[in-house]
C-alpha positions as CSV (number, residue, x, y, z in Angstrom):
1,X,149.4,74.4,143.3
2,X,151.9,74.9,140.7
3,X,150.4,74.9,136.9
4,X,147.3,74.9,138.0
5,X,145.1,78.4,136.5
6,X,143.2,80.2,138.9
7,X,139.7,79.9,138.6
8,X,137.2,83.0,138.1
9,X,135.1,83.7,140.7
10,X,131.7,81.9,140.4
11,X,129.1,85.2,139.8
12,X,125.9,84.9,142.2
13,X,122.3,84.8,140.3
14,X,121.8,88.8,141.5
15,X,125.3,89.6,139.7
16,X,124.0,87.6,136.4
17,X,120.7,89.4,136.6
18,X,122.4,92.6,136.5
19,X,124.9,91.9,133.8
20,X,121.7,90.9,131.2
21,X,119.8,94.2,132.2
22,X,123.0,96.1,131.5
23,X,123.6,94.0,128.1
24,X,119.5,94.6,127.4
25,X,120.0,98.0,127.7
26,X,122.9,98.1,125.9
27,X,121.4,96.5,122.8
28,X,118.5,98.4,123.2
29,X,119.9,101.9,123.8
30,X,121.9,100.8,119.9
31,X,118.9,100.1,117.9
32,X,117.4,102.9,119.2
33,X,119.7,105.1,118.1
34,X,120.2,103.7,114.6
35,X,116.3,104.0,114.5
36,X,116.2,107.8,115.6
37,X,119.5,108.5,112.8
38,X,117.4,106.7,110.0
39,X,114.2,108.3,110.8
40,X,115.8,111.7,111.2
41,X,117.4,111.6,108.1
42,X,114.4,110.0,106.1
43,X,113.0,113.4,108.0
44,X,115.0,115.3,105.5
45,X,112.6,113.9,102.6
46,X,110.0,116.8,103.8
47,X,108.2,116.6,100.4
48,X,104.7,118.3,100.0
49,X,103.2,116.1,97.7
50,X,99.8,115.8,95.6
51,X,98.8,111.8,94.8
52,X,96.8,111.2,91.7
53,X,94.8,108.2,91.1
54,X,92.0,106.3,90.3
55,X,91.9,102.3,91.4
56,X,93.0,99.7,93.4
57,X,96.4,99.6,91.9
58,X,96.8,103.1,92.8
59,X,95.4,102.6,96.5
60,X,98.7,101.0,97.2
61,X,100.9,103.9,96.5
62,X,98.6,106.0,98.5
63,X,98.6,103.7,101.5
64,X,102.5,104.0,101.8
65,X,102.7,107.9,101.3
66,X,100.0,108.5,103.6
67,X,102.3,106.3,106.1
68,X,105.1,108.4,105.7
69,X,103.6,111.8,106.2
70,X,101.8,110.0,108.9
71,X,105.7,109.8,110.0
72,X,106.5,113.2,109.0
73,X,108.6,112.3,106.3
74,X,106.2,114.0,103.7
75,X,105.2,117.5,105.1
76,X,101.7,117.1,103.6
77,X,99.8,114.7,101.5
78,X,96.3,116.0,99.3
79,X,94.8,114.1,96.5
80,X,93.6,114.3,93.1
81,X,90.5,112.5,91.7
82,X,88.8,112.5,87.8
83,X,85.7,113.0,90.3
84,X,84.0,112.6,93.3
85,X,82.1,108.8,92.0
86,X,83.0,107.0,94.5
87,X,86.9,105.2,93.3
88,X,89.2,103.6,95.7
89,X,91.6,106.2,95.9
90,X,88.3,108.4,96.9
91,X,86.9,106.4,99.4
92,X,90.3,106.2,101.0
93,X,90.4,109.7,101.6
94,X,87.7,110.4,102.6
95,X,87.8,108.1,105.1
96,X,91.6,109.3,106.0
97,X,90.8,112.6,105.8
98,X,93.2,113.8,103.3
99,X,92.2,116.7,101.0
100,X,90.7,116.1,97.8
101,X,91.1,118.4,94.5
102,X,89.4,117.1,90.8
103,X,91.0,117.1,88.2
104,X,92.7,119.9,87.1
105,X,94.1,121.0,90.8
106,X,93.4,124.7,91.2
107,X,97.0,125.0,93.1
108,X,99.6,127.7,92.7
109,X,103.3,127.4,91.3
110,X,105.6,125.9,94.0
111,X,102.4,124.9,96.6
112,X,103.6,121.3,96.1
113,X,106.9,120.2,95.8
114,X,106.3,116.7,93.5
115,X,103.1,115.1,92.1
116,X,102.7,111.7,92.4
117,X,101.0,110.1,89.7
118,X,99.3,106.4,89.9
119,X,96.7,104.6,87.2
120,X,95.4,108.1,86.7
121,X,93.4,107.5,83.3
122,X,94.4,110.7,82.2
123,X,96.8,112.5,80.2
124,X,98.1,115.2,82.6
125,X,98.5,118.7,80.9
126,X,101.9,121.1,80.9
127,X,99.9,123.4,82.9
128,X,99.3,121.1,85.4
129,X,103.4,119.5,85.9
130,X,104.7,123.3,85.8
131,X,103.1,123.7,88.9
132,X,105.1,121.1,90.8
133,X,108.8,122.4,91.8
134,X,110.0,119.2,91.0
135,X,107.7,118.3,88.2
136,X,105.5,114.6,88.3
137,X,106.4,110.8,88.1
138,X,104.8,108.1,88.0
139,X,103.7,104.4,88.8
140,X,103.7,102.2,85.4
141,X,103.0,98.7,85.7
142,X,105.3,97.5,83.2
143,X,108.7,97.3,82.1
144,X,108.8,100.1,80.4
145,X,109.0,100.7,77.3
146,X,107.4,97.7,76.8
147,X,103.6,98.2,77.6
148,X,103.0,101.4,77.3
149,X,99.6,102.3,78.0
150,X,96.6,102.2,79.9
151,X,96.1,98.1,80.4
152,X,99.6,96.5,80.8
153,X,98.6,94.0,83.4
154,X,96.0,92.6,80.6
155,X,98.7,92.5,78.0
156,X,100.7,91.1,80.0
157,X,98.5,87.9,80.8
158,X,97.3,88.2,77.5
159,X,101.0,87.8,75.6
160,X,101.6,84.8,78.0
161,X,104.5,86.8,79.9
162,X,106.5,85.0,82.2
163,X,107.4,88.6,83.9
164,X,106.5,91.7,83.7
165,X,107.4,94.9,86.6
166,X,106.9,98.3,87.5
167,X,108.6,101.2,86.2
168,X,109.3,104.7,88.3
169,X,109.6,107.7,85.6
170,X,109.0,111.0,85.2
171,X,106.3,112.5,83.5
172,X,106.3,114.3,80.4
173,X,103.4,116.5,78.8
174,X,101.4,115.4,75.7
175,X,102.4,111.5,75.8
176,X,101.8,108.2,77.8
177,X,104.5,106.5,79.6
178,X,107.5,107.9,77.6
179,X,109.7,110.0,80.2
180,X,112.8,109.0,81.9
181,X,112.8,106.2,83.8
182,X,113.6,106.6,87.7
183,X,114.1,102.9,88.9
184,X,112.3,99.3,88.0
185,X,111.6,96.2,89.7
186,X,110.7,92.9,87.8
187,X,107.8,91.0,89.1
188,X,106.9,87.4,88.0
189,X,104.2,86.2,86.0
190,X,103.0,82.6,87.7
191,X,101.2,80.1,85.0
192,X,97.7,80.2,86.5
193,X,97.7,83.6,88.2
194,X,94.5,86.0,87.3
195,X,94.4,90.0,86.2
196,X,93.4,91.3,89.6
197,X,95.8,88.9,91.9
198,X,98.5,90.4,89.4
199,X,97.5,93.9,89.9
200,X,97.2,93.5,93.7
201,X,100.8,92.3,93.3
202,X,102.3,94.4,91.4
203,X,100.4,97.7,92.9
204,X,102.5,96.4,96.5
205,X,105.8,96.4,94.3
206,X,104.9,99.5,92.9
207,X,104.0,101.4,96.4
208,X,107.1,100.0,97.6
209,X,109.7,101.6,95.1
210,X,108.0,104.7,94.7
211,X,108.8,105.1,98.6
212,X,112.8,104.0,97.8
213,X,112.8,106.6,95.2
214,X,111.6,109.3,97.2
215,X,114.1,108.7,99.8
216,X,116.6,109.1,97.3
217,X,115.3,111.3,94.4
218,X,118.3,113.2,93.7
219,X,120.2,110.7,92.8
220,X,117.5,108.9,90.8
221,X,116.7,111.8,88.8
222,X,120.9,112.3,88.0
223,X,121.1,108.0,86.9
224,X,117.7,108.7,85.3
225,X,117.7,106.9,82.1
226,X,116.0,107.7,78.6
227,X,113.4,105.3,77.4
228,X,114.6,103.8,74.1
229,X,111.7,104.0,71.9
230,X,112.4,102.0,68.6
231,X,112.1,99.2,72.0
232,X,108.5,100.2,72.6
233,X,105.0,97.8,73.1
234,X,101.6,98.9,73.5
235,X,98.8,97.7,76.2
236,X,95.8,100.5,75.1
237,X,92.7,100.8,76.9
238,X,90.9,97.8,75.9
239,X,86.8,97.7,75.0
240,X,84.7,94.4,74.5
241,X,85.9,93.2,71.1
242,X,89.3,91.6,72.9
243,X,86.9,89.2,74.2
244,X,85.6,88.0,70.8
245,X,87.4,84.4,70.1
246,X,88.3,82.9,66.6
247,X,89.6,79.6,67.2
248,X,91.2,79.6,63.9
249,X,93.6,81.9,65.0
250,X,94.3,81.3,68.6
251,X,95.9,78.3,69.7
252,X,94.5,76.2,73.2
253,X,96.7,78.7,75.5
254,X,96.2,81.9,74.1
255,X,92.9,81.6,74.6
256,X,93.4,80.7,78.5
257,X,96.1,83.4,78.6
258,X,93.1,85.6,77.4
259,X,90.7,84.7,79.6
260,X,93.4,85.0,82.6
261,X,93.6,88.3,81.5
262,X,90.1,89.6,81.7
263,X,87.9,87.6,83.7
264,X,86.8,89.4,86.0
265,X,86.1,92.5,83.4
266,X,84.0,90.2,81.3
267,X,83.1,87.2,79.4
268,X,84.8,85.5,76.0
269,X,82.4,85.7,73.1
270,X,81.9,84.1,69.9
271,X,78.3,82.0,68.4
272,X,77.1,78.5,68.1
273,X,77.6,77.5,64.5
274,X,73.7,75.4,64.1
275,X,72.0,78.7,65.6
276,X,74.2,81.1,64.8
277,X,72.9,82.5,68.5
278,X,76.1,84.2,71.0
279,X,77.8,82.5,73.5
280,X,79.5,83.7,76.3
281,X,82.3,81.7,78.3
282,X,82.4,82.1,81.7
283,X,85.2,79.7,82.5
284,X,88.4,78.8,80.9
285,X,90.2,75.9,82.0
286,X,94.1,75.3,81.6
287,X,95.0,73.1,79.1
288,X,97.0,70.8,81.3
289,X,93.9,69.7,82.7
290,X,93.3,67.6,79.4
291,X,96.6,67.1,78.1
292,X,96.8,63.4,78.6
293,X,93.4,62.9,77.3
294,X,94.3,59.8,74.5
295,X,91.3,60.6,73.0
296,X,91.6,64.1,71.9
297,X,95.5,64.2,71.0
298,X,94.0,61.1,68.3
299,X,91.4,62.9,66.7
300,X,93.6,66.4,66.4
301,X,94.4,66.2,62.7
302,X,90.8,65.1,62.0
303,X,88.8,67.9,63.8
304,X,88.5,71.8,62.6
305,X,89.2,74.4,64.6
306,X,85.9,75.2,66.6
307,X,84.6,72.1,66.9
308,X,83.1,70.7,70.1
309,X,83.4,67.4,71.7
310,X,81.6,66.5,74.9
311,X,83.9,64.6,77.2
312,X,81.3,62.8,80.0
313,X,82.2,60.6,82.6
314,X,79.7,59.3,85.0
315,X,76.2,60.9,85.4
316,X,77.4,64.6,86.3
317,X,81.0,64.4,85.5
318,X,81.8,66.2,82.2
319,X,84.2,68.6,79.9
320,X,83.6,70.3,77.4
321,X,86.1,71.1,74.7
322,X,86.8,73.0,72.1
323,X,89.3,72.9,69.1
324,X,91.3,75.6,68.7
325,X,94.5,76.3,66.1
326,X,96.6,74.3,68.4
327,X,95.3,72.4,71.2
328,X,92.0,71.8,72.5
329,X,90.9,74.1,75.5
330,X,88.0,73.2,77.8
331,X,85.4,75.7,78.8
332,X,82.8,75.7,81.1
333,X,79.6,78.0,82.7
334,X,78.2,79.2,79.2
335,X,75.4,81.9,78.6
336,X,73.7,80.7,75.4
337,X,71.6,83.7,73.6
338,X,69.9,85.6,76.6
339,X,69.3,82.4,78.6
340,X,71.5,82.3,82.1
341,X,74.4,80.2,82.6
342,X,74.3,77.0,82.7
343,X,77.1,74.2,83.2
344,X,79.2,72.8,80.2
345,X,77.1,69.1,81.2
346,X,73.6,71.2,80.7
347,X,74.8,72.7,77.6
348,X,75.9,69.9,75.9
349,X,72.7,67.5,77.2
350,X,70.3,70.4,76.0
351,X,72.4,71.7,72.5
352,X,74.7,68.2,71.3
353,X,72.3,65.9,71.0
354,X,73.5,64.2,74.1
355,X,76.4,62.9,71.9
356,X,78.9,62.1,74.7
357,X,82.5,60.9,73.3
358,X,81.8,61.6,70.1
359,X,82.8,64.5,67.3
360,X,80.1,65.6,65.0
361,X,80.9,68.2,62.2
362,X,78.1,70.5,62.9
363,X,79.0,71.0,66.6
364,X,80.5,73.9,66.4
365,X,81.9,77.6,67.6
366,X,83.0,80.5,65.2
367,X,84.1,83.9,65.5
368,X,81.4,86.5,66.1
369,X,81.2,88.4,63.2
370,X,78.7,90.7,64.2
371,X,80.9,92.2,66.7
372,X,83.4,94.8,66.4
C-alpha cells in the first residue's frame, strides 16, 4: 500500500545469536589489541634496576617493580639491604626470590641501568650513583622541599598538616632530599588519622608514581624541576625526647597531633608534680571529645597549665584531663613510675585523692626535666 514503509525482516533467535558472538568478538578482539600495543610499548621500559630499602613504606615500591619485571617491563630487579636483620624489604625477597646485595652493592659501571631508592636510612655515596647509567631517584614522602629528612610522616602529624605527598627526584651525592624533583602527588592529611595508616597510605601513592615515572622517564628528567631551597623544612630522625610534654607550651591539639604522630613508636612523657615520679601516656584523646564540657571551658582562666581534673561519671565512667596552654586534652592508660598501666579511673582513685569534679592546685603534670 501506498505510503506505507516496508518493514525489516523479523531476524530468527539463531540469526541474533550469531550477530552478539560476532559483536563479542568484535569488542573483544579491540581491547585485546589496545592491551597487546600498551603492554608492548610499556615493554620498551626494559630497565635493569637495583631497589633499595628498608621498611614498610618502601615494601610498596618494591611490590609494584617486582610486578612489572614480573611483566617484563623491567629486565631484572635485585635488591639492596643496610643488612641481612630481618626488614620488610628483606623478608620480601627472600621470600620472592629476588637477589639481595648489602650495602654498598659490589656491582660494576653500567650493570644496572637506574637505582631505585625508597626509606633507605642511608646517605648513598658518589661511588655508589656513578655506577647506575642513569644515575638514582627516589621515594620522599613529602612535598618536597618541605620535610626534608628522615621522619616526614611524623612531622607531618606532628605540625597538624592538613596535606602532605610524595615527591619523585633524583638523587644527589652528599645531601638528603635536595635533587631535582621528577613528579609529586598530594595526599591528604585526615583529622584523626595515625603515623602508620599515613605511611601505609602514602607508601601506595608513592609505589604508584614511581611506576608513572618510569614509564615516562625521559620526559620527567627534561621537565625535571630544581628544588628551591630558601623554601626548605626539616623532619630529622627523631629520638625519645619529642615525646617529652610541657604543657606550658603546647596547646590541647598539639599535643594530640603529637601523640598521632608517634604512637605506635612510643609513649608521651613528663612527671607527676606531688612525686616528682614519670609518667607515661599511653592514650591521647581528641579534644572534640570534651569540647562542650561546661565545666571545663568555666574554670579555663582559673587553672595552670598542667593541672589535672578528674571528670567521673557513674561508677567506672571517667576522664581524665589535663590543662594545657590552650585547651584541655584528655588522656588515658598511664604507666606511673615502673608500675604497669593502669586506666585514667585507677589513676586518679589511687593518686587524686578520689577528688572527682574538682580542681586541686597540687594535682599536677610538668615537663620532665631530667630528660633530654
Amino acid at each position: 500500500m501506498a505510503g506505507v514503509p516496508n518493514k525489516p525482516p523479523r531476524l530468527t533467535n539463531q540469526q541474533c545469536v550469531t550477530i552478539l558472538h560476532l559483536k563479542r568478538n568484535l569488542f573483544s578482539t579491540n581491547i585485546k589489541s589496545q592491551s597487546e600495543i600498551k603492554l608492548k610499548d610499556s615493554k620498551k621500559i626494559n630497565l635493569k634496576v637495583m631497589f633499595f630499602g628498608t621498611d614498610g613504606f618502601a615494601l610498596e615500591t618494591l611490590k609494584r617493580l617486582h610486578e612489572r619485571e614480573k611483566l617484563k617491563i623491567i629486565s631484572n630487579l635485585e635488591v639492596c639491604c643496610i643488612s641481612n636483620s630481618g626488614s620488610a624489604v628483606n623478608k620480601y625477597a627472600e621470600k620472592n626470590g629476588l637477589k639481595q646485595h648489602l650495602y654498598p652493592p659490589a656491582i660494576e659501571p653500567g650493570q644496572f641501568d637506574l637505582g631505585v631508592v625508597a626509606s633507605f636510612g642511608k646517605l648513598i655515596s658518589s661511588a655508589v650513583i656513578s655506577k647506575f647509567d642513569r644515575g638514582m631517584i627516589n621515594v620522599h614522602g613529602s612535598m618536597l622541599p618541605k620535610l626534608r629528612g628522615a621522619a616526614p610522616v611524623v612531622y607531618a602529624l606532628k605540625q597538624g598538616l592538613t596535606e602532605t605527598g610524595i615527591t619523585i627526584m633524583k638523587i644527589k651525592p652528599k645531601k638528603f632530599d635536595t635533587g631535582e624533583i621528577l613528579a609529586q602527588e598530594r595526599v591528604s592529611i585526615p583529622p584523626d588519622i595515625f603515623r602508620k595508616e599515613l605511611t601505609h597510605k602514602m607508601a601506595v601513592v608513592g609505589g604508584d608514581l614511581l611506576c608513572k615515572v618510569l614509564e615516562d622517564l625521559d620526559a620527567h628528567e627534561t621537565s625535571s624541576i630544581v628544588q628551591d631551597n630558601s623554601e626548605a623544612t626539616f623532619a630529622p630522625v627523631i629520638d625519645k625526647s619529642i615525646a617529652l610534654l610541657d604543657f606550658n607550651q603546647q596547646s590541647a591539639y598539639e599535643v594530640y597531633n603529637l601523640w598521632r604522630s608517634i604512637e605506635d613508636l612510643m609513649k608521651l612523657r613528663c612527671r607527676w608534680k606531688p612525686s616528682n615520679k614519670s609518667i607515661r601516656i599511653g592514650l591521647v584523646h581528641s579534644p572534640t571529645l570534651i569540647q562542650n564540657i561546661q565545666f571545663l571551658s568555666e574554670s579555663f582562666d582559673t587553672v595552670l597549665p598542667g593541672q589535672a581534673v578528674w571528670l567521673k561519671s557513674g561508677k567506672s565512667d571517667s576522664l581524665l584531663c589535663i590543662k594545657c596552654r590552650e585547651g584541655w586534652i584528655p588522656v588515658d592508660k598511664i604507666n606511673y613510675d615502673n608500675r604497669k598501666t593502669m586506666s585514667a579511673h585507677n589513676f586518679a582513685n589511687g593518686f587524686m585523692n578520689k577528688s572527682a569534679n574538682t580542681i586541686q592546685k597540687d594535682f599536677m603534670f610538668i615537663k620532665d626535666e631530667t630528660e633530654t
